[in-house]
N, C-alpha and C positions, 0 to 999 in steps of 0.2 A: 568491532566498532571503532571510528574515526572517531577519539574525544576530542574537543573544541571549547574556549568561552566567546562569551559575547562581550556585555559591560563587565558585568560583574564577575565572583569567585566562584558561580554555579557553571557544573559542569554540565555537555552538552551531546548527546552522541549520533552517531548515521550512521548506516550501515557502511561498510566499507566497498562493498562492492555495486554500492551503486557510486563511486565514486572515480572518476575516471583519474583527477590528480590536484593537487593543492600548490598555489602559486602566492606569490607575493602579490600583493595588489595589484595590479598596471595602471596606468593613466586609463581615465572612463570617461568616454562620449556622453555628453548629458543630453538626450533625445527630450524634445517637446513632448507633453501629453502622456507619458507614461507615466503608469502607478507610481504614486508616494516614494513606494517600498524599492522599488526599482531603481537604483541610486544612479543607474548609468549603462553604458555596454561597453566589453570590451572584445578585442580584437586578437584570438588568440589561435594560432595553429590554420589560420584561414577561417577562420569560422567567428561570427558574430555572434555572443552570446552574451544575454542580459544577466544583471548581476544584482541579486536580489539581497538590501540589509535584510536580516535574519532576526535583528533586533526590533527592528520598526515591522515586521511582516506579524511579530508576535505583541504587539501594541506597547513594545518597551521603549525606551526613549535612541533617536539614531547612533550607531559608531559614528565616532569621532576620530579623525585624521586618519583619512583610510590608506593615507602612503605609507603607514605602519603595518596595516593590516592584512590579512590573507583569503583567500577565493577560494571556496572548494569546487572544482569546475564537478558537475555529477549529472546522472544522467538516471529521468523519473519520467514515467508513462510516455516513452517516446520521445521525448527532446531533452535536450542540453539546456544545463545555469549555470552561473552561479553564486551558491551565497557566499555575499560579504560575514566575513567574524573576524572578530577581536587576534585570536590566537588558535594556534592547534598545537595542539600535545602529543598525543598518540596513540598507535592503533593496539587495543587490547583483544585476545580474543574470549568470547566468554559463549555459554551454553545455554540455550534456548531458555531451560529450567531457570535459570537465574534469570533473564529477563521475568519482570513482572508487571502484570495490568496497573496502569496510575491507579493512585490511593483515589476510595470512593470523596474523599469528603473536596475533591482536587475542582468540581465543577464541572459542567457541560459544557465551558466555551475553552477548554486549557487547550494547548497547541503539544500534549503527550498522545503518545501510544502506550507508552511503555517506559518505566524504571528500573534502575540496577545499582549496587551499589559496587563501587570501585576504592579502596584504599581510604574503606569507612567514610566515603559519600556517596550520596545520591546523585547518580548523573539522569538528567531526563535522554531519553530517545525521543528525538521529533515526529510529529504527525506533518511529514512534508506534503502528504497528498492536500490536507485540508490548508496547509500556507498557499501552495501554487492554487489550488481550486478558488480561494479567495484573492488573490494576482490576476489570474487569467481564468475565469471556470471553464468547466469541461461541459463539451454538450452532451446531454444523455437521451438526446431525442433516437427512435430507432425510424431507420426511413419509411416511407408508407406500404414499399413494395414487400418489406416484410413482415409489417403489420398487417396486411391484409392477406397475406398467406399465412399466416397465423390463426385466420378466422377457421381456415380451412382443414387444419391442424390443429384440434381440440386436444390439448394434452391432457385431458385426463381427468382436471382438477386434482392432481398431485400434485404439491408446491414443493418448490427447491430451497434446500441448504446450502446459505449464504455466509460464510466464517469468514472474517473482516476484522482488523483490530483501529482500522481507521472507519468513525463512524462518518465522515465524507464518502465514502467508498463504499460503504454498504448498502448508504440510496443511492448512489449511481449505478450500483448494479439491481438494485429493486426497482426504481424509476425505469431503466433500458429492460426488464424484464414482465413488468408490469403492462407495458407497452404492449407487449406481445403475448397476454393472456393470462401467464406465469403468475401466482403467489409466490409466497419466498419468504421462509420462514431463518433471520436473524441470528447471528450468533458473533462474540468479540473477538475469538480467540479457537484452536484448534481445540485445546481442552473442554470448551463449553460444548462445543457444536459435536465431540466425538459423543459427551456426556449426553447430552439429546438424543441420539442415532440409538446408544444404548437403551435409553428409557426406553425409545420406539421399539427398538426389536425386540423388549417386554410384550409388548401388546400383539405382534403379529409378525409378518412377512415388512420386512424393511422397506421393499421395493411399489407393498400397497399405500406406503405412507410417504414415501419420499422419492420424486422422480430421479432427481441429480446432485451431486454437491458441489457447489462452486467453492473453493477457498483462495483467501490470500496465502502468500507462503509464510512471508518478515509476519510472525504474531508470538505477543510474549505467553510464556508455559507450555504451548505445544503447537511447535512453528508447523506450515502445510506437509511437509515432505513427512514428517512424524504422524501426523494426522493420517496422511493417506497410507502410509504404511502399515498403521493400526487397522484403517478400514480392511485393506487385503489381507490381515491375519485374522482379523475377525469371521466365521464362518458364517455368523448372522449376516453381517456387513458387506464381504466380500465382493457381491454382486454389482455395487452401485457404480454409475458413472460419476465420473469425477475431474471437474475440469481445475487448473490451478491457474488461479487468474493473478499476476503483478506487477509489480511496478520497476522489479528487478527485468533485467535482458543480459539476453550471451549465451554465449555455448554451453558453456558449463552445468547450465539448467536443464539442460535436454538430456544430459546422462543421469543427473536427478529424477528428475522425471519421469525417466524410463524405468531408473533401476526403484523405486519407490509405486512404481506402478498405474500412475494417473494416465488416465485418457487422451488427456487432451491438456495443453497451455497456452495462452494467450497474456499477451503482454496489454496492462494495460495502458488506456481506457479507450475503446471504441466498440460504441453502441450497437454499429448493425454486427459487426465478427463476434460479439457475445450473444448477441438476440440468433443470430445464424446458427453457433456450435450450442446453444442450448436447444433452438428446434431440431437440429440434428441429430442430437442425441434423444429427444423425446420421439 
């Protein structure tokens, strides 16, 4: 984890590898018409890239005197930003188990995924998917051409296992899934969604109840790659496809992937290449 503040002493964390690298503020073009939250663009390595306060996108009040401040240039479902913050600290590394779900009593509109605690505080992990999705939303329309080959492709009325710790991201893959015939049975986190598989293969053959399992990877208590490892030791389980859908990209993810055993990966968010590898698979 990248730790960070924004105004205040509360600490702030990102994955690190979704981070490409951390600069000092630069002077920033103030384009007409963009978002609030969008304080400007700037101009770095050849590339145009907007730069999002992090304070204001979470409805707190803006950074102030951003010639002090720092950029984390990073890169989420396919393009480049980045956020404006206060400060950055540093990179710690910590284990899936110690990430944990925000506290219940935290609300349905908070901007967490996930808590941890660092040197007896609480740092939040952001929900970046639901900050950009409210920036710029994503489209989750799937196109007609594979909507209507779907009619033709009755999967079964088996619905998919959908493990997501950003609850932005679990209807855009229910919505693009729904589209094309698919139920899709919910889940926040790798531990929830293995704990379900299990109840199910109580009752019968896993694969009468569950056509596929899509997961995110980044989830607090048992991230995708632990998930899907457990499915292929499981005897009950072993059988299922299993696609690992995120917001992470790069190499390094494909020998993951391999050596952990999933099917298939796809980087999010795009509607017809998820609606496509799930009719593929059914």
């Amino acid at each position: 984890l990248l730790l960070f503040r924004l105004n205040g002493r509360q600490r702030f964390g990102i994955n690190v590898f979704k981070v490409r690298e951390v600069l000092q503020c630069p002077p920033l073009t103030v384009m007409p018409k963009l978002n609030s939250c969008i304080r400007g663009v700037a101009h770095i390595r050849g590339q145009t890239i907007s730069v999002i306060d992090l304070s204001m996108a979470m409805g707190k009040r803006p950074i102030q005197d951003i010639s002090k401040c720092f950029i984390i240039i990073s890169e989420y479902n396919r393009s480049v930003q980045g956020f404006l913050v206060h400060s950055v600290e540093r990179i710690i590394n910590m284990n899936w188990e110690s990430i944990l779900p925000p506290p219940k009593g935290a609300g349905r509109i908070n901007y967490m995924t996930a808590v941890t605690e660092v040197d007896g505080e609480l740092v939040e992990i952001l929900d970046v998917e639901r900050i950009l999705n409210e920036i710029s939303p994503v489209s989750t329309e799937v196109s007609t051409e594979l909507v209507e080959a779907s009619v033709e492709r009755n999967p079964h009325g088996r619905p998919v296992l959908v493990a997501d710790d950003s609850s932005v991201a679990r209807k855009q893959v229910q919505r693009a899934l729904e589209a094309i015939g698919v139920q899709c049975v919910l889940a926040k986190d790798g531990r929830e969604a293995l704990n379900m598989l299990l109840e199910m293969a109580k009752q019968g053959p896993i694969l009468d109840q569950i056509a596929l399992v899509i997961s995110d990877i980044e989830m607090p208590e048992m991230d995708g790659y632990t998930f899907t490892a457990e499915i292929r030791n499981n005897p009950n389980l072993k059988d299922l496809h299993v696609i690992l859908h995120t917001s992470l990209s790069g190499v390094f993810n494909q020998a993951m992937v391999q050596k952990v055993g999933a099917n298939n990966f796809i980087a999010k968010f795009q509607p017809d290449e998820l609606a496509k590898a799930v009719q593929g698979a059914l």
